[in-house]
MARKOLTOR-145154 format. One line per field, with one value per residue (C-alpha): residue number from 0; residue in three letters; x, y, z. Coordinates in steps of 0.25 Angstrom, whole numbers, plus 5000, padded with zeros to 4 digits. Layout:
N
resi: [NUM | ...]
resn: [ALA | ...]
x: [X | ...]
y: [Y | ...]
z: [Z | ...]
END
This chain:
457
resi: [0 | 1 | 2 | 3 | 4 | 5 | 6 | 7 | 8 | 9 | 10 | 11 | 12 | 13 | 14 | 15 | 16 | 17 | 18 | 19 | 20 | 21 | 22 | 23 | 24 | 25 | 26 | 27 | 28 | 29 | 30 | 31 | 32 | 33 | 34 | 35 | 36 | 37 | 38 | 39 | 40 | 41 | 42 | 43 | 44 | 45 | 46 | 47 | 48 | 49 | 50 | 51 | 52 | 53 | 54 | 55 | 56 | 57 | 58 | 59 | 60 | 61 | 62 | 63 | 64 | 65 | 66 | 67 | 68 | 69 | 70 | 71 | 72 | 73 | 74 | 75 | 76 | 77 | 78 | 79 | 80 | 81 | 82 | 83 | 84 | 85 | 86 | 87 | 88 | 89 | 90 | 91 | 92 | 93 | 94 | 95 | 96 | 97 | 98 | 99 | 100 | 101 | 102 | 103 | 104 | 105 | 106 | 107 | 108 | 109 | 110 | 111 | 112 | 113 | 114 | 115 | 116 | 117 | 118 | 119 | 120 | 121 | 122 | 123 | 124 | 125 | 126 | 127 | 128 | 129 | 130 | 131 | 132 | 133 | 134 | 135 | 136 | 137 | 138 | 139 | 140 | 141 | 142 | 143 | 144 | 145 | 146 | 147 | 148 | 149 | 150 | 151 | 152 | 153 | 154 | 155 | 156 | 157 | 158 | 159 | 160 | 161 | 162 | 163 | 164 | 165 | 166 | 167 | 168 | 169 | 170 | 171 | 172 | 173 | 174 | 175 | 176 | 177 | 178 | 179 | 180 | 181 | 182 | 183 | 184 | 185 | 186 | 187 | 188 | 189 | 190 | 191 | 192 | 193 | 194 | 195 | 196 | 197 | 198 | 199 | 200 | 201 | 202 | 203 | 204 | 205 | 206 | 207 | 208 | 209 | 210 | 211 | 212 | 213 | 214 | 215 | 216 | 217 | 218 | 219 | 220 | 221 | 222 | 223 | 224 | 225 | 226 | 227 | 228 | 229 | 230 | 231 | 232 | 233 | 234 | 235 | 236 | 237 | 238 | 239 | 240 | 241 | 242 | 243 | 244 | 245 | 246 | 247 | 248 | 249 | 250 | 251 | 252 | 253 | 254 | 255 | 256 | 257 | 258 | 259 | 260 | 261 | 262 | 263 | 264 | 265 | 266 | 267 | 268 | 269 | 270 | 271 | 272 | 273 | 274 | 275 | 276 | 277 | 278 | 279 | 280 | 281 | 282 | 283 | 284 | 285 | 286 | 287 | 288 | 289 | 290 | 291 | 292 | 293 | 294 | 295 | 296 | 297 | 298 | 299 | 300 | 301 | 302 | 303 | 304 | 305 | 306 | 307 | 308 | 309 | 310 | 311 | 312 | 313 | 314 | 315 | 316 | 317 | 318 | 319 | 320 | 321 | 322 | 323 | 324 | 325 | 326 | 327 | 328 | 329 | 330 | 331 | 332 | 333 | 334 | 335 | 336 | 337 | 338 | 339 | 340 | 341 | 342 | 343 | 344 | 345 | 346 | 347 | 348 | 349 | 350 | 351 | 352 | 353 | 354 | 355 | 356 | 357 | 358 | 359 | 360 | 361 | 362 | 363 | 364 | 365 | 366 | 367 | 368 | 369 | 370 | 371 | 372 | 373 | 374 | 375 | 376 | 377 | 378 | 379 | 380 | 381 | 382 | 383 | 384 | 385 | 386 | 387 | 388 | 389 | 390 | 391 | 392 | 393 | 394 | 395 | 396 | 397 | 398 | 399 | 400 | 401 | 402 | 403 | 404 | 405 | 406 | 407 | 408 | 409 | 410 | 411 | 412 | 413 | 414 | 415 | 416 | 417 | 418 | 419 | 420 | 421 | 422 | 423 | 424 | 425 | 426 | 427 | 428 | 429 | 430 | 431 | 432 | 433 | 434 | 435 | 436 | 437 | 438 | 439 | 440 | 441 | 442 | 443 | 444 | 445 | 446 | 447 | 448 | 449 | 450 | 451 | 452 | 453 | 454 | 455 | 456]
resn: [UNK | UNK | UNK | UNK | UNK | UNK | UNK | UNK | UNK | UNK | UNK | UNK | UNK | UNK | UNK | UNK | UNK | UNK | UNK | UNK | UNK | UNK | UNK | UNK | UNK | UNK | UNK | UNK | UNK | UNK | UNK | UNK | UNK | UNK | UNK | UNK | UNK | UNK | UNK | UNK | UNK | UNK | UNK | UNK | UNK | UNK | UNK | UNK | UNK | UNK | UNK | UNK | UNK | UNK | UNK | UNK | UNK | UNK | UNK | UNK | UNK | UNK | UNK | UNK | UNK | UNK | UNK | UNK | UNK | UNK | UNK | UNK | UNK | UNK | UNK | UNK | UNK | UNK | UNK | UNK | UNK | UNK | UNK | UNK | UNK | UNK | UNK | UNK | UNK | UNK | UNK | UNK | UNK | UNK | UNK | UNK | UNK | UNK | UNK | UNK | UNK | UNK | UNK | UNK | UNK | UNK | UNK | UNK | UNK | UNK | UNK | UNK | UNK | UNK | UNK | UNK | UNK | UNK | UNK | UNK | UNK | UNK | UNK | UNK | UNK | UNK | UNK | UNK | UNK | UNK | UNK | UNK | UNK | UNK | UNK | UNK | UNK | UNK | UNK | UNK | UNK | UNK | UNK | UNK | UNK | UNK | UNK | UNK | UNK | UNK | UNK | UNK | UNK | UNK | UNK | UNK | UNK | UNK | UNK | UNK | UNK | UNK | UNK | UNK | UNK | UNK | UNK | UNK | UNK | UNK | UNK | UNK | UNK | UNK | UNK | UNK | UNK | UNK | UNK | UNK | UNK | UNK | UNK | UNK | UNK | UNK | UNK | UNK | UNK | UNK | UNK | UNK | UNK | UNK | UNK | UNK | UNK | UNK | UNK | UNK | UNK | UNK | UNK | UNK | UNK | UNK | UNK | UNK | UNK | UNK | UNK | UNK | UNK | UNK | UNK | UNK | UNK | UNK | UNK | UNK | UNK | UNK | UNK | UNK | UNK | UNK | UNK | UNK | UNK | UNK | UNK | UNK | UNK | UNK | UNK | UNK | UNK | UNK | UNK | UNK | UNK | UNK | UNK | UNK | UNK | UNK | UNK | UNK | UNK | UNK | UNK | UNK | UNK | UNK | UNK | UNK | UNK | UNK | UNK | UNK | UNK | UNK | UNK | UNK | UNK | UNK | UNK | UNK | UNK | UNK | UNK | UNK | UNK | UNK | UNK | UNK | UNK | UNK | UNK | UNK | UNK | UNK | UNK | UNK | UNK | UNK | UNK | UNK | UNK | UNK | UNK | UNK | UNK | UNK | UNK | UNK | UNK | UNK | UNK | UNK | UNK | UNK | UNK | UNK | UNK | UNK | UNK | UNK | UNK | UNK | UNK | UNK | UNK | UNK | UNK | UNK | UNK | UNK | UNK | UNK | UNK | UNK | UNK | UNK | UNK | UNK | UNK | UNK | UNK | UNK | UNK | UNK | UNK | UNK | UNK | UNK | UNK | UNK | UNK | UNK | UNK | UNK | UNK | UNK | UNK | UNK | UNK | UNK | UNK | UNK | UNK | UNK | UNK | UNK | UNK | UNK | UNK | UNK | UNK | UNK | UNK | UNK | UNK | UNK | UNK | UNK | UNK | UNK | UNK | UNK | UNK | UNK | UNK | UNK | UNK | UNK | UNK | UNK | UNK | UNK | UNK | UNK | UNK | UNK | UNK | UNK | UNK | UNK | UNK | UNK | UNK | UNK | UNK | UNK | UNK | UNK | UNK | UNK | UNK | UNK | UNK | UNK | UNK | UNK | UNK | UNK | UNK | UNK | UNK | UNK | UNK | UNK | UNK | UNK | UNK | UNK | UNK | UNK | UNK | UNK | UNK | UNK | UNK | UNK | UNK | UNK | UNK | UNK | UNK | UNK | UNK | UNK | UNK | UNK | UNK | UNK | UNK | UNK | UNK | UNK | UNK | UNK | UNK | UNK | UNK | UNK | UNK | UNK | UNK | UNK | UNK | UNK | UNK | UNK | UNK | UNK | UNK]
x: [5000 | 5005 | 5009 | 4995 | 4986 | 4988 | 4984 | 4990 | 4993 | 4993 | 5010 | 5010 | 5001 | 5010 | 5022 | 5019 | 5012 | 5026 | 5034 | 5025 | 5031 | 5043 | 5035 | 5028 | 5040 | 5048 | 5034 | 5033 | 5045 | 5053 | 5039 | 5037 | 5051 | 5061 | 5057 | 5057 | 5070 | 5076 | 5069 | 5069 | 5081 | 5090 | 5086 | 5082 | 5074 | 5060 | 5061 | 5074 | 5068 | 5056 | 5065 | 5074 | 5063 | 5057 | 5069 | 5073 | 5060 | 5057 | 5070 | 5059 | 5050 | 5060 | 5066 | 5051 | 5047 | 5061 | 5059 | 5047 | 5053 | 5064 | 5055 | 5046 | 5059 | 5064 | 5051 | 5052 | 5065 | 5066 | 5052 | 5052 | 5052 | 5059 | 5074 | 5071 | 5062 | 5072 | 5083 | 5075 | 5071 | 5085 | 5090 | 5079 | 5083 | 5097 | 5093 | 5083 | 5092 | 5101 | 5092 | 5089 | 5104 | 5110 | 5122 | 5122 | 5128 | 5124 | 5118 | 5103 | 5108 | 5119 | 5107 | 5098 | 5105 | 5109 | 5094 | 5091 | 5101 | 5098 | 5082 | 5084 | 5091 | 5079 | 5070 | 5076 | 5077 | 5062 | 5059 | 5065 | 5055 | 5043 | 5041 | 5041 | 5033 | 5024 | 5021 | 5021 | 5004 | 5001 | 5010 | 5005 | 4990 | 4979 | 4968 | 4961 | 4958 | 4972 | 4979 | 4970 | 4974 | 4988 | 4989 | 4981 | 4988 | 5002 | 4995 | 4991 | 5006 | 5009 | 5003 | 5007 | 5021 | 5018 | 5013 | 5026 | 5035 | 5028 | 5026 | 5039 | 5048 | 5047 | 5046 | 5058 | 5065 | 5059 | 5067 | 5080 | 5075 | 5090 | 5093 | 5085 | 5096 | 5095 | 5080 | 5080 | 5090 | 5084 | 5073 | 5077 | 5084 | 5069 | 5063 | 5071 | 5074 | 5057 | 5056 | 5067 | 5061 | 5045 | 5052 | 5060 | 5046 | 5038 | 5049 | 5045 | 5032 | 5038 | 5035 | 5043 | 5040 | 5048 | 5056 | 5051 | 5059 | 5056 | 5061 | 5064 | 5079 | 5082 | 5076 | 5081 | 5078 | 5069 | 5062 | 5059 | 5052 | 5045 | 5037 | 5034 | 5028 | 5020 | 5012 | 5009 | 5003 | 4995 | 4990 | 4977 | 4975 | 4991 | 4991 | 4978 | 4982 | 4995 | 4991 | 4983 | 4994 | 5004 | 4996 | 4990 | 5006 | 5010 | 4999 | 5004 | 5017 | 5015 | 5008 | 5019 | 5029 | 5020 | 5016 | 5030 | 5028 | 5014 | 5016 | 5026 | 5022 | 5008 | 5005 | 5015 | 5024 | 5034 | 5030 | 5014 | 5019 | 5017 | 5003 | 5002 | 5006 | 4998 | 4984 | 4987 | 4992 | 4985 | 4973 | 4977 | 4982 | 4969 | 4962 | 4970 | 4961 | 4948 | 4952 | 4955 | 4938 | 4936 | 4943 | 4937 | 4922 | 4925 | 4938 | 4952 | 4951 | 4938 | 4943 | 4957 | 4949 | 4940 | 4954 | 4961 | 4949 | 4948 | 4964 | 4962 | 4950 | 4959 | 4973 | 4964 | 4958 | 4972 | 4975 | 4965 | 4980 | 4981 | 4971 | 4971 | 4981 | 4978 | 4972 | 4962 | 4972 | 4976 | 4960 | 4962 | 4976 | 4969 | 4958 | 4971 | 4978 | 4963 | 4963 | 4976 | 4976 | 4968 | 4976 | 4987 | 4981 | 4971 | 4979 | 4992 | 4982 | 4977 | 4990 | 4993 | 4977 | 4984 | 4995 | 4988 | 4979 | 4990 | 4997 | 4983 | 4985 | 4999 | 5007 | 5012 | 5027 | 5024 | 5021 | 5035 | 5033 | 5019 | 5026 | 5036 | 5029 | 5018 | 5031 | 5037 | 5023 | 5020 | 5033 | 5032 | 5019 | 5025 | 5038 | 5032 | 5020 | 5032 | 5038 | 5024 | 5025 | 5040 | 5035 | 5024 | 5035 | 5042 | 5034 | 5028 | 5042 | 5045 | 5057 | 5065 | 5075 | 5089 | 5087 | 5081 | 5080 | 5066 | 5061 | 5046 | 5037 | 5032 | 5014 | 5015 | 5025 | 5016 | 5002 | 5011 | 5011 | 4996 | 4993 | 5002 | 4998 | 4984 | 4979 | 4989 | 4988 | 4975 | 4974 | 4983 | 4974 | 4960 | 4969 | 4973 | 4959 | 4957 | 4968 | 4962 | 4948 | 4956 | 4959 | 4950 | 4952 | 4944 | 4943 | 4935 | 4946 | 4958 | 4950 | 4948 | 4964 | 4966 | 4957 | 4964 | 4978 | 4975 | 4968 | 4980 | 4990]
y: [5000 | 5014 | 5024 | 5033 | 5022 | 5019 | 5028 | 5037 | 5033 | 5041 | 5039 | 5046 | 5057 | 5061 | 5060 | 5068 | 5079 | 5078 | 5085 | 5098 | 5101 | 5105 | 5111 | 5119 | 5123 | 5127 | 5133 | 5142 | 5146 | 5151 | 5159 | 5164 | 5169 | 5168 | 5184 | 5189 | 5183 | 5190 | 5204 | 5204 | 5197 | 5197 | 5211 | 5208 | 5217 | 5212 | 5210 | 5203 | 5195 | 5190 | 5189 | 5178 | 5169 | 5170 | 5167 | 5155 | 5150 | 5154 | 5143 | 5132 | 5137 | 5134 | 5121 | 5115 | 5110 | 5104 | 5097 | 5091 | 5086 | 5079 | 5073 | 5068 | 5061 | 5055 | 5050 | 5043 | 5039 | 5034 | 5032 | 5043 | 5058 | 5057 | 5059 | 5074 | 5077 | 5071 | 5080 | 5092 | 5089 | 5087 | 5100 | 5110 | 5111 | 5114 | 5125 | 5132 | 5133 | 5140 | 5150 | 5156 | 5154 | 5166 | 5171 | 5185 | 5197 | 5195 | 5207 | 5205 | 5202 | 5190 | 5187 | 5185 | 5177 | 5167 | 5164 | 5163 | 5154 | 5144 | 5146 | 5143 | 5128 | 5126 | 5129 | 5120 | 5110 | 5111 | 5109 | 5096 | 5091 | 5098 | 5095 | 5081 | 5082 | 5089 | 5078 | 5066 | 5069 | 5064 | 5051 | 5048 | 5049 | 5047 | 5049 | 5064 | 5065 | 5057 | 5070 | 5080 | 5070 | 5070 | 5085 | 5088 | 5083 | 5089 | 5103 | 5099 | 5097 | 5109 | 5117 | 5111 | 5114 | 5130 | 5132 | 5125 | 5133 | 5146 | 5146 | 5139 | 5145 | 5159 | 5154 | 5147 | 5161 | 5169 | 5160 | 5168 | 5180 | 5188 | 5180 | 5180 | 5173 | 5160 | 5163 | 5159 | 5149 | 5140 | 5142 | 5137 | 5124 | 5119 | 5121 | 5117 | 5105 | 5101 | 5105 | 5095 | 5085 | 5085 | 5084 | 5072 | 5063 | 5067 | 5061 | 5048 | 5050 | 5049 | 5037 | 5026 | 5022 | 5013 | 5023 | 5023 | 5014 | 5025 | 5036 | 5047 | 5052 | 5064 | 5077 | 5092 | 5102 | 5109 | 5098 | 5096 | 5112 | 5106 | 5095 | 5104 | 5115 | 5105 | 5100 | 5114 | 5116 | 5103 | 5104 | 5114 | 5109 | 5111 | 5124 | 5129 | 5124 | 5128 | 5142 | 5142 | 5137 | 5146 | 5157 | 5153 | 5150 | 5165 | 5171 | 5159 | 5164 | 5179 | 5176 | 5166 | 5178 | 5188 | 5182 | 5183 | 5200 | 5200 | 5196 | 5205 | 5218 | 5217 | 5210 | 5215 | 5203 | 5193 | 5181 | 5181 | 5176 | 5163 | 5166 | 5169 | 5153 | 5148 | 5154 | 5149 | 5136 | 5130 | 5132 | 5127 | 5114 | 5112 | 5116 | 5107 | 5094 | 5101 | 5107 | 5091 | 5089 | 5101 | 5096 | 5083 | 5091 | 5101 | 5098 | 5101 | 5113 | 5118 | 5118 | 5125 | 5137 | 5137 | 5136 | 5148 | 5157 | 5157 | 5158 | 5173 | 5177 | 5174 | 5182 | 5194 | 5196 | 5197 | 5213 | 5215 | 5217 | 5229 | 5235 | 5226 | 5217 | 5208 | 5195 | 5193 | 5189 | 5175 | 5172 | 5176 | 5166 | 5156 | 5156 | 5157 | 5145 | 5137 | 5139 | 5140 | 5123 | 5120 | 5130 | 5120 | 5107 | 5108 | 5113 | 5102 | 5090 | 5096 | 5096 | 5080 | 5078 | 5089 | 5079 | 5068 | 5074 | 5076 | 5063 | 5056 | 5064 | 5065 | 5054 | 5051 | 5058 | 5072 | 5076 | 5082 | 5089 | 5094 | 5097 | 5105 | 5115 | 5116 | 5117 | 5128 | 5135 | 5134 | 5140 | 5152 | 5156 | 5154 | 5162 | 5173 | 5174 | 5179 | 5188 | 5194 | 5197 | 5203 | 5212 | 5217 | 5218 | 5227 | 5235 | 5239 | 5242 | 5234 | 5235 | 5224 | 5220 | 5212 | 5205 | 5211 | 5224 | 5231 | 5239 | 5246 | 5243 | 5255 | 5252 | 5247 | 5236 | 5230 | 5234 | 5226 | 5212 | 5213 | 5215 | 5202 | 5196 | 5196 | 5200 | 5195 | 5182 | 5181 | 5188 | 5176 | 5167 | 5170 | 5171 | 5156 | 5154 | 5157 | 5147 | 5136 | 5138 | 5130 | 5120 | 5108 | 5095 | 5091 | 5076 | 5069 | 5072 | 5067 | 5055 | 5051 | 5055 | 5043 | 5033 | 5034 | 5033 | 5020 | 5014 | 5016 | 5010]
z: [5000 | 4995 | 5006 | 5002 | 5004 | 5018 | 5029 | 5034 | 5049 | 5061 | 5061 | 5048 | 5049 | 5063 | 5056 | 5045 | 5053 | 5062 | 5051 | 5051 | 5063 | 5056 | 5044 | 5052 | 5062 | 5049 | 5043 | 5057 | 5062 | 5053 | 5046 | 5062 | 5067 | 5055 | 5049 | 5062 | 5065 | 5055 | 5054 | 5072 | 5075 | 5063 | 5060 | 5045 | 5039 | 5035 | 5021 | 5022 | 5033 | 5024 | 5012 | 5019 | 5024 | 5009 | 5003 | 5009 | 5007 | 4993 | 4991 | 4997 | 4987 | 4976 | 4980 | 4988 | 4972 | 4970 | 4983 | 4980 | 4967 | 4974 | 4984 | 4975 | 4968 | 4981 | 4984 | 4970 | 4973 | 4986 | 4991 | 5001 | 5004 | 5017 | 5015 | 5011 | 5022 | 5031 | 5026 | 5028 | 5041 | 5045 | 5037 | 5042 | 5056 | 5054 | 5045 | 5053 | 5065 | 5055 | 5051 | 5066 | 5069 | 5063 | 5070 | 5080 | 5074 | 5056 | 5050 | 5046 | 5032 | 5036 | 5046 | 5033 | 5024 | 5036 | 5039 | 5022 | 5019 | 5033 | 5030 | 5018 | 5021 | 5031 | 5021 | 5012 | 5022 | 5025 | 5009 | 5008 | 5020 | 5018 | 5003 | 5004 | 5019 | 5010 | 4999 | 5009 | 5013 | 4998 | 4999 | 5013 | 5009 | 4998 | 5007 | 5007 | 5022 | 5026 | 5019 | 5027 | 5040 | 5037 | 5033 | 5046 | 5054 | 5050 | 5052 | 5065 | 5068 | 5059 | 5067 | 5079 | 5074 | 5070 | 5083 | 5089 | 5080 | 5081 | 5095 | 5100 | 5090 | 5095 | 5110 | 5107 | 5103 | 5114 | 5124 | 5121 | 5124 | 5123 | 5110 | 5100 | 5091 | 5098 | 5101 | 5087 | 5085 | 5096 | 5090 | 5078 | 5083 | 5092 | 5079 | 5069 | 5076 | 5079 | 5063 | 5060 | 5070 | 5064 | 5050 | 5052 | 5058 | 5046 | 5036 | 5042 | 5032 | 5021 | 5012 | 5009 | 4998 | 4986 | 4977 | 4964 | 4954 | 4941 | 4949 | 4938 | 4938 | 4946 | 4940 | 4939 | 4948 | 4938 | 4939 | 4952 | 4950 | 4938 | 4947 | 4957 | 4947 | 4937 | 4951 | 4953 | 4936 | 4937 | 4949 | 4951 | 4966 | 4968 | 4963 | 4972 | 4983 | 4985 | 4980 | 4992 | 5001 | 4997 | 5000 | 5013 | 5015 | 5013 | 5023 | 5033 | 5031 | 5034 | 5046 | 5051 | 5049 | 5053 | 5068 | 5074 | 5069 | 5075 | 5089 | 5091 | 5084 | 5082 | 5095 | 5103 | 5108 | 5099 | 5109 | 5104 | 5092 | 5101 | 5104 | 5089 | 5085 | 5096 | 5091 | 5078 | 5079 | 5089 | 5082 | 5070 | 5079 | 5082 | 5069 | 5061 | 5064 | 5060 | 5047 | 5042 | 5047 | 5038 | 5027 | 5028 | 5029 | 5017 | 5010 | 5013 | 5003 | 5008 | 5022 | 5017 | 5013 | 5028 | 5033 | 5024 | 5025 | 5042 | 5041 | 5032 | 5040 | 5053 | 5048 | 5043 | 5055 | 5062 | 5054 | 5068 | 5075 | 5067 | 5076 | 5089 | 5091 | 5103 | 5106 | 5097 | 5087 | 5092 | 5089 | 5073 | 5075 | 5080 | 5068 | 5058 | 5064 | 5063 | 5050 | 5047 | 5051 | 5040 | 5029 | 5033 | 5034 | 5023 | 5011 | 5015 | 5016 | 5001 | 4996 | 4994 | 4988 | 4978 | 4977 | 4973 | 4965 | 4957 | 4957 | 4952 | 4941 | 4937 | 4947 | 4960 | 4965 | 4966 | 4979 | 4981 | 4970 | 4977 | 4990 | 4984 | 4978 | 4991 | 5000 | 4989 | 4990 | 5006 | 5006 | 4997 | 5004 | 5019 | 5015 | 5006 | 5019 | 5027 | 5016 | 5013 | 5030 | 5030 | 5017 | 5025 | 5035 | 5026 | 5020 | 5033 | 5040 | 5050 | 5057 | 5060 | 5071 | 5078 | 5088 | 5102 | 5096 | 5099 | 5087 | 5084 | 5072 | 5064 | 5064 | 5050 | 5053 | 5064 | 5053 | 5042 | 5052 | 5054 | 5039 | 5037 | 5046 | 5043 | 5031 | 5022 | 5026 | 5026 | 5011 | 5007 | 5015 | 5006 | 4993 | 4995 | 4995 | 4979 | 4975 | 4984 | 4976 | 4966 | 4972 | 4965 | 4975 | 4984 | 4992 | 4981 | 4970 | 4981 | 4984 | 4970 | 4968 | 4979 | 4973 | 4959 | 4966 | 4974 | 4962 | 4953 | 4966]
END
């Protein structure tokens, strides 16, 4: 029997949600704390700040499609995605404790091309995992409703880990109040070696399976981008749905980068950024669970858009803090993060039905090819989300800062964080909305994709 026609046992579903710890650790952490290390520690300016972060990850945009490629040819090869997962598990937490480890006493501008070049192996590092970790729910599983169990569950743990991250990280750092250097750096190693950890027990999913005997000799690199782009022409479904995700993506982003800026200058303490992650994640811990029941009530993409539309209708009611900062606003987090569990679990358990879809249609072995271009996509929107908050930044002159040093933000600064933090996000938010309209599939068509496969084995 074929690894997609057993079950998926209890064993595998928990190892597979295992590894978002560390997707949602490298997902959080770096999108919470990484500008402001740079603009309020390292004392580089805002653009420059936001330019770094995007940089090194607009790298993973261009390599994710090669990845996939690769992965897709090992699998063929060897009969298993595992050995790259494993690498970048390893790798990943080396390199993230490099990036908050730059030496006392570098200009800002030494400072920045240190934290590039070591975010940028980490990113790399967390590519190589990611892709395949990404394709491995449409090998697993066949079934419509094991996807939205197996998916539902690695948000429950995704979750679990942003809120681990988000909250911890910065504790972490406050704990060495008269160094902020190794604040960070400490930091850095908890994290890096908890990402690293949650990695290495998902690797354990990956199939085993016999090695292809009609492997196709290795292919260029050109290739490998080729694979990844013809997925995106052929496939309608692919193309709506990422579409989506990317955009939902960049408003995550901007918020992720704009909270750490909130608490402190809109709210009025850099600690409530804890406070913050807490009324955000702990109901989307909770909420994860039901937005499966809805799925299986009205359809995964049915409930995505219930899910997107309470996110937008919960981020615009944050520009409030314009006006009247204060407690209220942990009641509009709260909603976010409800509905924010479904934006998460409900397109990723939609992504291997888009997968299969198209491997009925055009063959089996593409996955990587998939999970490349999604990962080069959830990356864009995450990266570009914080750029489109360090512009804002910018353009409304905020005033950046080394180490300890107290500064003063002009009103327009502190009105820019608001706006990005709310608005924009959930303008983004109700755009996605009109690319998800085309998305065709719903459970009939995913079913009847799983009785041809199993007819044909």
């Amino acid at each position: 029997m074929t690894a997609p026609e057993r079950p998926l046992s209890r064993g595998v579903v928990t190892r597979y949600a295992i590894g978002s710890i560390g997707t949602g650790g490298f997902a959080t952490l770096p999108g919470l704390v990484l500008v402001y290390y740079l603009t309020d520690t390292l004392g580089i300016t805002a653009l420059v700040a936001g330019l770094v972060v995007t940089a090194a990850k607009v790298w993973d945009v261009v390599i994710d499609p090669w990845i996939g490629e690769r992965s897709d040819r090992a699998l063929a090869r060897t009969g298993t995605r595992r050995t790259w997962m494993t690498i970048g598990a390893i790798a990943l937490p080396v390199g993230f404790l490099l990036t908050f480890a730059v030496p006392a006493g570098l200009v800002p501008a030494a400072s920045a091309v240190w934290v590039f070049v070591a975010f940028l192996a980490t990113a790399t590092a967390f590519s190589l995992f990611q892709v395949p970790y990404i394709a491995l729910p449409a090998e697993l599983t066949d079934d419509y409703d094991a996807r939205t169990r197996l998916l539902t569950w690695r948000v429950v743990v995704l979750t679990v880990a942003i809120l681990l991250f988000g909250a911890g990280g910065p504790e972490i750092r406050a704990a060495f109040p008269g160094d902020e250097r190794l604040g960070y750096l400490m930091m850095a190693l908890v994290a890096g070696i908890v990402i690293g950890a949650g990695m290495l027990v998902a690797t354990t999913t990956a199939t085993r399976g016999t090695a292809a005997t009609d492997a196709a000799p290795a292919r260029s690199i050109r290739a490998g981008y080729a694979e990844g782009l013809a997925a995106l022409r052929r496939s309608t479904p692919f193309r709506a749905l990422l579409t989506a995700f990317v955009l939902q993506g960049l408003a995550t982003g901007a918020m992720l980068a704009g909270a750490q800026f909130v608490a402190t200058w809109v709210l009025g303490e850099e600690r409530l950024v804890t406070a913050l992650f807490v009324a955000l994640i702990a109901p989307a811990v909770l909420c994860a669970p039901a937005w499966e029941r809805v799925a299986r009530r009205i359809g995964k993409e049915r409930g995505f858009v219930v899910a997107s539309v309470l996110f937008a209708v919960a981020a615009a009611s944050l520009v409030g803090m314009l006006w009247a900062p204060g407690p209220w606003v942990y009641a509009s987090v709260a909603l976010a993060g409800a509905a924010y569990a479904g934006m998460q679990s409900l397109p990723m358990a939609m992504l291997p039905d888009v997968i299969s879809h198209d491997a009925r249609r055009h063959g089996d072995g593409r996955a990587g090819s998939f999970g490349g271009v999604w990962t080069a996509g959830e990356t864009a929107g995450m990266a570009l989300g914080a750029t489109l908050f360090t512009i804002v930044l910018a353009v409304t002159g905020y005033v950046e800062s080394v180490g300890s040093a107290v500064v003063a933000q002009p009103d327009a600064a502190v009105a820019g964080i608001t706006v990005a933090f709310s608005l924009l996000p959930a303008a983004l938010v109700l755009a996605s909305l009109l690319s998800l309209r085309r998305y065709p599939l719903r459970k009939g068509d995913i079913d009847a994709d799983a009785t041809a496969r199993a007819a044909v084995r």
